[in-house]
MMTF fields as JSON, N, C-alpha, C and O atoms, coordinates in Angstrom:
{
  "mmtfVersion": "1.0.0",
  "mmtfProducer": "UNKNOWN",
  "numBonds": 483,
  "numAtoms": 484,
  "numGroups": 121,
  "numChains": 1,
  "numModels": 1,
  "chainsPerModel": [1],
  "groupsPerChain": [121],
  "chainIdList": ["A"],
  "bondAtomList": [4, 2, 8, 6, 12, 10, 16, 14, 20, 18, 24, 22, 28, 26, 32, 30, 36, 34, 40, 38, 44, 42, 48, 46, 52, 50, 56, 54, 60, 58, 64, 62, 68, 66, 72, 70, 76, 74, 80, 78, 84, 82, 88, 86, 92, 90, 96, 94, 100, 98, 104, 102, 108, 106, 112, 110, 116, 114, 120, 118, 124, 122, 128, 126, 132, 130, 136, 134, 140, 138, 144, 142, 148, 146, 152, 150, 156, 154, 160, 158, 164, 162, 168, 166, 172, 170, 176, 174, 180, 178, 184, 182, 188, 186, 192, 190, 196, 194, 200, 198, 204, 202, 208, 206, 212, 210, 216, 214, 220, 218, 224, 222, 228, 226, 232, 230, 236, 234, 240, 238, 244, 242, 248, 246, 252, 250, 256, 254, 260, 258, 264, 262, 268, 266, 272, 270, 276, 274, 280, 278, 284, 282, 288, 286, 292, 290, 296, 294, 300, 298, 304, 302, 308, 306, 312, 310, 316, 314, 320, 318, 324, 322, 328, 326, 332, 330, 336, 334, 340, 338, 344, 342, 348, 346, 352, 350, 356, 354, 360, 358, 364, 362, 368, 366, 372, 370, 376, 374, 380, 378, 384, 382, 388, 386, 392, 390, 396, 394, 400, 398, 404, 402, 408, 406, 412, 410, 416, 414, 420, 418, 424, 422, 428, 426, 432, 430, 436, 434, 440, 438, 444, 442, 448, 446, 452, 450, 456, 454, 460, 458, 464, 462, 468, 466, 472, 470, 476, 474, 480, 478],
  "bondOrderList": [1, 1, 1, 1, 1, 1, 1, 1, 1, 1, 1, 1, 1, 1, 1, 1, 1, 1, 1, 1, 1, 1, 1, 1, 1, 1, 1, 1, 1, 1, 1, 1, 1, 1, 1, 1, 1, 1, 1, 1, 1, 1, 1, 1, 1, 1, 1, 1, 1, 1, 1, 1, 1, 1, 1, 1, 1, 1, 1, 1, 1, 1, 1, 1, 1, 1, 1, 1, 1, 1, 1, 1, 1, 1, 1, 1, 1, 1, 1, 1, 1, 1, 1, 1, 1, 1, 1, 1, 1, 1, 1, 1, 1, 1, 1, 1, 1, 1, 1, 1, 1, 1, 1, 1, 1, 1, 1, 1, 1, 1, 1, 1, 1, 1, 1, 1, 1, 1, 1, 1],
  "groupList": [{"groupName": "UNK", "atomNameList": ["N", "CA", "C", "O"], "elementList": ["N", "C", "C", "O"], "formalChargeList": [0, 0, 0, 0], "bondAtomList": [1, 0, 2, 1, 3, 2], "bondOrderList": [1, 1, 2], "singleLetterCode": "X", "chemCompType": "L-PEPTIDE LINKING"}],
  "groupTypeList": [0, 0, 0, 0, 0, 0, 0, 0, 0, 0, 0, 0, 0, 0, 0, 0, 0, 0, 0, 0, 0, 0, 0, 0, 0, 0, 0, 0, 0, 0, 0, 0, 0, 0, 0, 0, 0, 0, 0, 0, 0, 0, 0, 0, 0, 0, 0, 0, 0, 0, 0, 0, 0, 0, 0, 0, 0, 0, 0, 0, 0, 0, 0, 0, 0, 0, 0, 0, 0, 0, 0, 0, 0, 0, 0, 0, 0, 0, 0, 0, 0, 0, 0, 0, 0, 0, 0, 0, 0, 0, 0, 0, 0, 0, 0, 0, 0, 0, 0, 0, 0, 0, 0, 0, 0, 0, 0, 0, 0, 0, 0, 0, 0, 0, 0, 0, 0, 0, 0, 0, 0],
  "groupIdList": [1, 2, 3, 4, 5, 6, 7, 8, 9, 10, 11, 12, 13, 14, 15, 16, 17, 18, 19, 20, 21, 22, 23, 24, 25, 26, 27, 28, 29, 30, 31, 32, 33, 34, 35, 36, 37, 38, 39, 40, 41, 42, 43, 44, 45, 46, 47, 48, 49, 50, 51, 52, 53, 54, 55, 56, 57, 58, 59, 60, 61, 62, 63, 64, 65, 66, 67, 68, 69, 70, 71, 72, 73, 74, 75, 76, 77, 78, 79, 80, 81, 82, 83, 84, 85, 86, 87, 88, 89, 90, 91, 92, 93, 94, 95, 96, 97, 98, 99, 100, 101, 102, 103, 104, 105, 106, 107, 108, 109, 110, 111, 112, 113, 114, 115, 116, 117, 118, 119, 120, 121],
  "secStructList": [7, 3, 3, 3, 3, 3, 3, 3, 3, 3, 3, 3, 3, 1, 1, 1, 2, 2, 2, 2, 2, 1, 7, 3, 3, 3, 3, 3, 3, 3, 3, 3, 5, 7, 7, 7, 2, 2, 2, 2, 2, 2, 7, 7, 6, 6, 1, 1, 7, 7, 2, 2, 2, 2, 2, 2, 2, 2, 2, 2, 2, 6, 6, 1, 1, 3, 3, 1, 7, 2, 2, 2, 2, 2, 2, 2, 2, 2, 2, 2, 2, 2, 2, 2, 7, 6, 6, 7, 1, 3, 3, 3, 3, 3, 3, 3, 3, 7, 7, 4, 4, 4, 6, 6, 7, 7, 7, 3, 3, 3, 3, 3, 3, 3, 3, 7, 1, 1, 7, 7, 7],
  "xCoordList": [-2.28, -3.449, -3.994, -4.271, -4.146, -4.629, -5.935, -6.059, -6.819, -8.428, -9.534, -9.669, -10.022, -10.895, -12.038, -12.212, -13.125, -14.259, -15.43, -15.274, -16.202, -17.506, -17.285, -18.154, -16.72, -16.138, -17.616, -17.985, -18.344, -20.061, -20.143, -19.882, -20.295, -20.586, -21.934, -22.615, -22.487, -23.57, -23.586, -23.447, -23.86, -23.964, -24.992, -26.017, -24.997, -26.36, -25.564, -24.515, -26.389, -26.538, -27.3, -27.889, -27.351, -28.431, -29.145, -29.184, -29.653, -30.118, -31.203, -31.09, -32.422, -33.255, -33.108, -32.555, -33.428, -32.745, -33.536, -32.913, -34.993, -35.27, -34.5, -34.508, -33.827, -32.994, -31.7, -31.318, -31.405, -30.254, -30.479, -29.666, -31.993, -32.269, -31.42, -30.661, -32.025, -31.276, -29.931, -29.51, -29.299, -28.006, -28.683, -29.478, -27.886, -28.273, -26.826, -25.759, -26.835, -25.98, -25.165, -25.9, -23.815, -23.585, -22.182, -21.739, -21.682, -20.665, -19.627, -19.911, -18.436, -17.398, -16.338, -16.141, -15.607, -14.534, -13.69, -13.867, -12.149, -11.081, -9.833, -9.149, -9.785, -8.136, -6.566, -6.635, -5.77, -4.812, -3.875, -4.063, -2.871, -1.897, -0.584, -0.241, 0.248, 1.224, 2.106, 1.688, 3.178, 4.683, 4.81, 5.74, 3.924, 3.701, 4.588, 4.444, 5.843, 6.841, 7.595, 7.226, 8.445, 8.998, 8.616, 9.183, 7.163, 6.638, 6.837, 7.449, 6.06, 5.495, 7.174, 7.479, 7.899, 9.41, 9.676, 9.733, 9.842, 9.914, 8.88, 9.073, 7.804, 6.876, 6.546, 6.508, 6.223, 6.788, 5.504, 5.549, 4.436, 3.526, 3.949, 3.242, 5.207, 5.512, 6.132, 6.739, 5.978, 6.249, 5.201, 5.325, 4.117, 2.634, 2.264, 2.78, 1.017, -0.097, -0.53, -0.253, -1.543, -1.807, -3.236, -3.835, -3.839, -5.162, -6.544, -7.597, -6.192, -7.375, -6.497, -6.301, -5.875, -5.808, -6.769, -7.77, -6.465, -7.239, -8.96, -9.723, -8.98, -10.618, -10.839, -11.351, -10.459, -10.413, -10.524, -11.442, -9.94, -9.787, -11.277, -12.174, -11.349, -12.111, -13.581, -14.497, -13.893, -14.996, -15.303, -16.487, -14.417, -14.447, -14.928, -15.743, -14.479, -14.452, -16.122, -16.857, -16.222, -17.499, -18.743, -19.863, -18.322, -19.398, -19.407, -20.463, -19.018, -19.026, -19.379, -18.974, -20.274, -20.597, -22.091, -22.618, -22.484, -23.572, -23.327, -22.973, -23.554, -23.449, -24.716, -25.284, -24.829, -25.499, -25.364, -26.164, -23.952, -23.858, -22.846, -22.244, -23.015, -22.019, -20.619, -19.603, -20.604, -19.41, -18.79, -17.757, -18.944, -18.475, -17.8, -16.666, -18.716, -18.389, -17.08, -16.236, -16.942, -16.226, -14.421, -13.368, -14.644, -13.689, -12.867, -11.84, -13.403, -12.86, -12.883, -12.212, -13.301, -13.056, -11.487, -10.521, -11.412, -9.808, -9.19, -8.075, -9.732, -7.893, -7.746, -6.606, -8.758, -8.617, -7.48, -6.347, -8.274, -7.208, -5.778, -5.119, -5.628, -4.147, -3.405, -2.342, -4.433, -3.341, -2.994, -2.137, -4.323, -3.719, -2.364, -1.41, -2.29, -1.626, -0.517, -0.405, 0.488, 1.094, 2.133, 3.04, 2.367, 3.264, 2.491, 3.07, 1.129, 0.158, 1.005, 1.565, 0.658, 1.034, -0.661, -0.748, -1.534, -2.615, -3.821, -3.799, -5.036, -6.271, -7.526, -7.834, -8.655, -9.577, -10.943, -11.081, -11.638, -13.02, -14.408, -15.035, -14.711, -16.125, -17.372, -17.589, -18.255, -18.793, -20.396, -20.932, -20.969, -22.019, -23.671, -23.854, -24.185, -25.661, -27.156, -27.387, -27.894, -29.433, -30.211, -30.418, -30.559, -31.223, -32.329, -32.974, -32.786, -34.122, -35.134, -36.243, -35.039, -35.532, -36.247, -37.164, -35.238, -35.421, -35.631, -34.802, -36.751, -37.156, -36.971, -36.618, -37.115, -36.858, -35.348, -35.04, -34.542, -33.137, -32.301, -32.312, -31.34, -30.88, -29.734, -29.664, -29.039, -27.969, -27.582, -27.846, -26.57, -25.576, -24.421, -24.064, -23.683, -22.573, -21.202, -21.07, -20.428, -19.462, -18.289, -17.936, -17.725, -15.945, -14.763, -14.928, -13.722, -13.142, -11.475, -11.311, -10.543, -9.122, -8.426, -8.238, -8.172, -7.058, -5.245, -4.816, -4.478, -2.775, -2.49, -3.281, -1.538, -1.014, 0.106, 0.868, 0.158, 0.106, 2.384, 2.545, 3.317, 4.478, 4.786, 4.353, 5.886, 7.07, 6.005, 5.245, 6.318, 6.154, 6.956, 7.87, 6.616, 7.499, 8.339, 9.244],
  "yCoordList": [-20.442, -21.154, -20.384, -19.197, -20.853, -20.275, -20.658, -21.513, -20.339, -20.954, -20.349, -19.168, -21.315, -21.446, -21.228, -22.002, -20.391, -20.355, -20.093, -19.378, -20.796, -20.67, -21.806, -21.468, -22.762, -23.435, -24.437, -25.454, -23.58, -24.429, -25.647, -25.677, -26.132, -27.728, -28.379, -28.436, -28.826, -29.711, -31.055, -31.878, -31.083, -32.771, -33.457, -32.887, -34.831, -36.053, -36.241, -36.783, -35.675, -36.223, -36.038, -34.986, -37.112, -36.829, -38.361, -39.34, -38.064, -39.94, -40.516, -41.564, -39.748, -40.524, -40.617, -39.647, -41.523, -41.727, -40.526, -39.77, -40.309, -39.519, -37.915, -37.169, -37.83, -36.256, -36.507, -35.796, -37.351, -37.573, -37.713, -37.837, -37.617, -37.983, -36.616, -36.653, -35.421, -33.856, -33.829, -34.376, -33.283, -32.389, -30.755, -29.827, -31.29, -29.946, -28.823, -29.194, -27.915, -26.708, -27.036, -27.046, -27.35, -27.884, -26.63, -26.37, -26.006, -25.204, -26.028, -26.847, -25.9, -26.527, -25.395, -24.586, -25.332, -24.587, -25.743, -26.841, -24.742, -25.845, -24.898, -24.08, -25.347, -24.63, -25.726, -26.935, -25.173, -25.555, -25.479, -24.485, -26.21, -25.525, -25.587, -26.687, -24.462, -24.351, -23.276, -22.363, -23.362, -22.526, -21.518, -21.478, -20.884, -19.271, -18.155, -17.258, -18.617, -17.677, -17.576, -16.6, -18.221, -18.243, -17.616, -16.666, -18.384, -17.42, -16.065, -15.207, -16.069, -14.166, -13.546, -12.757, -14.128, -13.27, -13.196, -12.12, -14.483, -13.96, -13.163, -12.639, -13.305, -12.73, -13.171, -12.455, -14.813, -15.724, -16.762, -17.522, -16.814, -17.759, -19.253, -20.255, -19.164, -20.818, -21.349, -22.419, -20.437, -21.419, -21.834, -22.454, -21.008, -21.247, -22.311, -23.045, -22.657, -23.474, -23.13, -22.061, -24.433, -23.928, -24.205, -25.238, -22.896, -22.784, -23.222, -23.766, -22.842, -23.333, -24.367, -24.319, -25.361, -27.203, -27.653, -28.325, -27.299, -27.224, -27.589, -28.551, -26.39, -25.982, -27.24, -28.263, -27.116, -28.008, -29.565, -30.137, -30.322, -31.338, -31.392, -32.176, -30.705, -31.156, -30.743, -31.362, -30.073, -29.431, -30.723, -30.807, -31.784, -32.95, -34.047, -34.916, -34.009, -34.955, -35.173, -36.155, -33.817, -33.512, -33.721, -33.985, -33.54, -33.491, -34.815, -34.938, -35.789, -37.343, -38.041, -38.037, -38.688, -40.088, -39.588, -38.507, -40.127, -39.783, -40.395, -41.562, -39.491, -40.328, -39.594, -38.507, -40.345, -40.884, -39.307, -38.532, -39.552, -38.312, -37.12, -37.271, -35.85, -35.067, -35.489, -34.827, -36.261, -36.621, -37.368, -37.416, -38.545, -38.905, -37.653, -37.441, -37.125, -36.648, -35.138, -34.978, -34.801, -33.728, -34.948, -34.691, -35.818, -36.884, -36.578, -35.902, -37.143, -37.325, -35.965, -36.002, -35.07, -33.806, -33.731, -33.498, -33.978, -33.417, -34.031, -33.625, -35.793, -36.549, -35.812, -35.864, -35.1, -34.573, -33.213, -33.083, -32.23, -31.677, -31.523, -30.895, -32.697, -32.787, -33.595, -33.384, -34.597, -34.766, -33.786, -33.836, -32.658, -31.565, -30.622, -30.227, -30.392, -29.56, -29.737, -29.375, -30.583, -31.712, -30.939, -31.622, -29.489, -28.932, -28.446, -27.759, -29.002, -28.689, -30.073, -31.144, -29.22, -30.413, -31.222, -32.056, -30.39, -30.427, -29.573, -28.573, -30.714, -29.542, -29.643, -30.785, -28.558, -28.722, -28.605, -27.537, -29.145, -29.162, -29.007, -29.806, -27.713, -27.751, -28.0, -27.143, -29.185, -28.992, -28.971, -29.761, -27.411, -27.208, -26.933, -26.416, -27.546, -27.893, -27.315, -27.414, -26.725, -26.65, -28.229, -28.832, -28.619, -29.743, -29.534, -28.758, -30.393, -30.582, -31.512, -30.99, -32.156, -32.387, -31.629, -31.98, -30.253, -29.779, -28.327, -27.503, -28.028, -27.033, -25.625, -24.591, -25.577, -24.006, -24.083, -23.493, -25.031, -24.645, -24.277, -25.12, -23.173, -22.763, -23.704, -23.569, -24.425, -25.327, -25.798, -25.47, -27.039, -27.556, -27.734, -27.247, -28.357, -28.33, -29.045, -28.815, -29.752, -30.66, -29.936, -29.3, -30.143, -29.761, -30.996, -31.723, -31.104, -32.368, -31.517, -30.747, -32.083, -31.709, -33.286, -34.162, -32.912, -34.349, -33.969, -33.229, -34.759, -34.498, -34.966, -35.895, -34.952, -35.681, -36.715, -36.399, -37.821, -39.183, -38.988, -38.205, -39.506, -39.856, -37.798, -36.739, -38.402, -37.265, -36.28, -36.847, -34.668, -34.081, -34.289, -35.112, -33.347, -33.475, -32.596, -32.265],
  "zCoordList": [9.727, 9.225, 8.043, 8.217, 7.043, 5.599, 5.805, 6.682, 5.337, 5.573, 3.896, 3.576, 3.284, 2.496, 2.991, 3.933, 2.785, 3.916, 2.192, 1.202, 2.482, 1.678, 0.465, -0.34, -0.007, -0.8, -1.104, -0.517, -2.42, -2.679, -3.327, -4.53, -3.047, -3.427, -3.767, -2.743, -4.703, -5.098, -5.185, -6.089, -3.617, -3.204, -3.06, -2.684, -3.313, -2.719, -1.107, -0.76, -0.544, 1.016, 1.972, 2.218, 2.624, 3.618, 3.742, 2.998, 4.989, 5.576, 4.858, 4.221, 4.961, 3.784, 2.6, 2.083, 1.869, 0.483, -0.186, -0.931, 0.071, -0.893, -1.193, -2.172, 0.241, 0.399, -0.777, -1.706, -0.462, -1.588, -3.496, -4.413, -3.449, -4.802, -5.769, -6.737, -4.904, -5.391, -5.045, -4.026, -5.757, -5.369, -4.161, -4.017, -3.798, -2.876, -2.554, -3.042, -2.003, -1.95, -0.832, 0.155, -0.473, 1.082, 0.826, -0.293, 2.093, 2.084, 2.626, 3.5, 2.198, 3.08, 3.274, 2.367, 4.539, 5.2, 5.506, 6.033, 4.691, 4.735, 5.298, 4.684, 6.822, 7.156, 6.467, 6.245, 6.339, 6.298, 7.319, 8.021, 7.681, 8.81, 8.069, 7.635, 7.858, 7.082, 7.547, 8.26, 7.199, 7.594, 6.375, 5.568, 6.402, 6.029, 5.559, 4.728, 6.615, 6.706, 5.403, 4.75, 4.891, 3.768, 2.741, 2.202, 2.293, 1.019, 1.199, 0.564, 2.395, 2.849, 2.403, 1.508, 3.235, 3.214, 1.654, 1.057, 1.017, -0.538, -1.596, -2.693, -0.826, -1.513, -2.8, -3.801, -2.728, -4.04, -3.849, -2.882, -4.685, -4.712, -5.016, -4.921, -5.386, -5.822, -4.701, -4.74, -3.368, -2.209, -0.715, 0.34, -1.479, -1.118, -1.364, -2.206, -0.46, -0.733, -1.974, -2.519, -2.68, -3.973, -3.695, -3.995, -2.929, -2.704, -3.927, -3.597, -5.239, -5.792, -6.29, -7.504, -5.601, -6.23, -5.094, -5.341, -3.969, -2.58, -2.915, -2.836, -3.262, -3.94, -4.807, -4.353, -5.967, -6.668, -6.094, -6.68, -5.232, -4.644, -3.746, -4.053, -2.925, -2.401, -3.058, -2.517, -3.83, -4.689, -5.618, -5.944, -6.121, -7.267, -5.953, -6.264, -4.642, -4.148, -3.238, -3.13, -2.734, -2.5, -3.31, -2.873, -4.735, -5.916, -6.079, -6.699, -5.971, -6.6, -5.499, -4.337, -6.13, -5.479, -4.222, -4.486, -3.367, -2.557, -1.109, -0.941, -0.087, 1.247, 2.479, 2.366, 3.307, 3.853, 5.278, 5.802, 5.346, 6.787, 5.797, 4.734, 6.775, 6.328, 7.136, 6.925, 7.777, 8.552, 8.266, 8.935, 7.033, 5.544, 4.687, 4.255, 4.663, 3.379, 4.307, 3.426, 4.728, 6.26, 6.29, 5.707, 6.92, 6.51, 5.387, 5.427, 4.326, 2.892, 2.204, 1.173, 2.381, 2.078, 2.649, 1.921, 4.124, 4.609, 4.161, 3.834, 3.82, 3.201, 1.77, 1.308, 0.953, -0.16, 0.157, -0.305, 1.162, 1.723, 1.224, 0.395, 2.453, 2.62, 1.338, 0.754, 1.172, -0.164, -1.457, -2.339, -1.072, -2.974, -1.798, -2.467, -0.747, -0.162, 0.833, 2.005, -0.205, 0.977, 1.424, 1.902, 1.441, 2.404, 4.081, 4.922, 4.216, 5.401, 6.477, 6.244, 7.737, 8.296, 9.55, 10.451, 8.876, 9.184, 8.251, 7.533, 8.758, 8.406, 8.807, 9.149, 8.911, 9.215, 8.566, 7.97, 8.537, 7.546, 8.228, 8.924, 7.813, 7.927, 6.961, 6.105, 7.045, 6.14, 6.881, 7.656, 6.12, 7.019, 5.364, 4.262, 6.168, 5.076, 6.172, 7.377, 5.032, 5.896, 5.624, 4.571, 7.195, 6.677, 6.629, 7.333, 5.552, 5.248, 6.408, 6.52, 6.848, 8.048, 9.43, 10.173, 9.387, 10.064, 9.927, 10.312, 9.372, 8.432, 9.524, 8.956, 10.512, 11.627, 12.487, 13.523, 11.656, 11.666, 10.772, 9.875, 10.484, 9.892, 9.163, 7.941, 9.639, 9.61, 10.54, 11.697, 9.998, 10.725, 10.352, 9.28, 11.012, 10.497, 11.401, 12.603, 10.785, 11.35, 11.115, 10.122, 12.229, 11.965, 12.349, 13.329, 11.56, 12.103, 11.419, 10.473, 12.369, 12.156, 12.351, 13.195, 10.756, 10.746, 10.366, 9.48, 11.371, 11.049, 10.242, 10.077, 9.248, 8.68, 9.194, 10.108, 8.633, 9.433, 8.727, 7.791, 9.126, 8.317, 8.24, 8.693, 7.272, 7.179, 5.71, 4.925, 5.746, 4.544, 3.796, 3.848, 2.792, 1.201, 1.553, 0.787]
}
């Protein structure tokens, strides 16, 4: 498991519309599940994951557009995932935010693991 942990994002979300008017700071954690072995043995990044397309993907996908739950936006973060990192045969997403609602909690935060559906590349 390769894992992205702190990945900052400036998103519209959140249930009342007025929370969404701001971009706000939301963190996302992105595991990958991947066969490791090979690279490591060659010691060869071109048979790695390509961790900042990863970043990249879900950082463009997170930043656009506005939703309502983080469990939207946790979702579509992983199909972003897996599609920049299609040697994963899985992944997992955390995407964790302080809500504003709930001003004497620190955060929350969703986790969701999606497989990939059909054959890899």
């Amino acid at each position: 498991m390769i894992w992205l942990t702190g990945v900052e994002c400036r998103c519209r979300v959140g249930v009342p519309a007025g929370e969404r008017r701001r971009a706000q700071k939301i963190l996302v954690d992105v595991g990958l599940e991947v066969e490791a072995d090979r690279a490591a043995r060659a010691d060869d990044f071109r048979l790695a994951a390509d961790y900042g397309a990863v970043e990249r993907a879900v950082r463009a996908h997170a930043e656009s557009g506005e939703r309502a739950l983080i469990e939207t936006l946790a979702e579509r973060a992983c199909a972003a995932a897996l599609r920049a990192a299609p040697a994963a045969s899985a992944a997992v997403v955390r995407v964790h935010k302080r809500p504003a609602a709930m001003p004497k909690t620190r955060g929350v935060f969703v986790e969701i693991r999606r497989e990939r559906v059909g054959p890899r590349p």
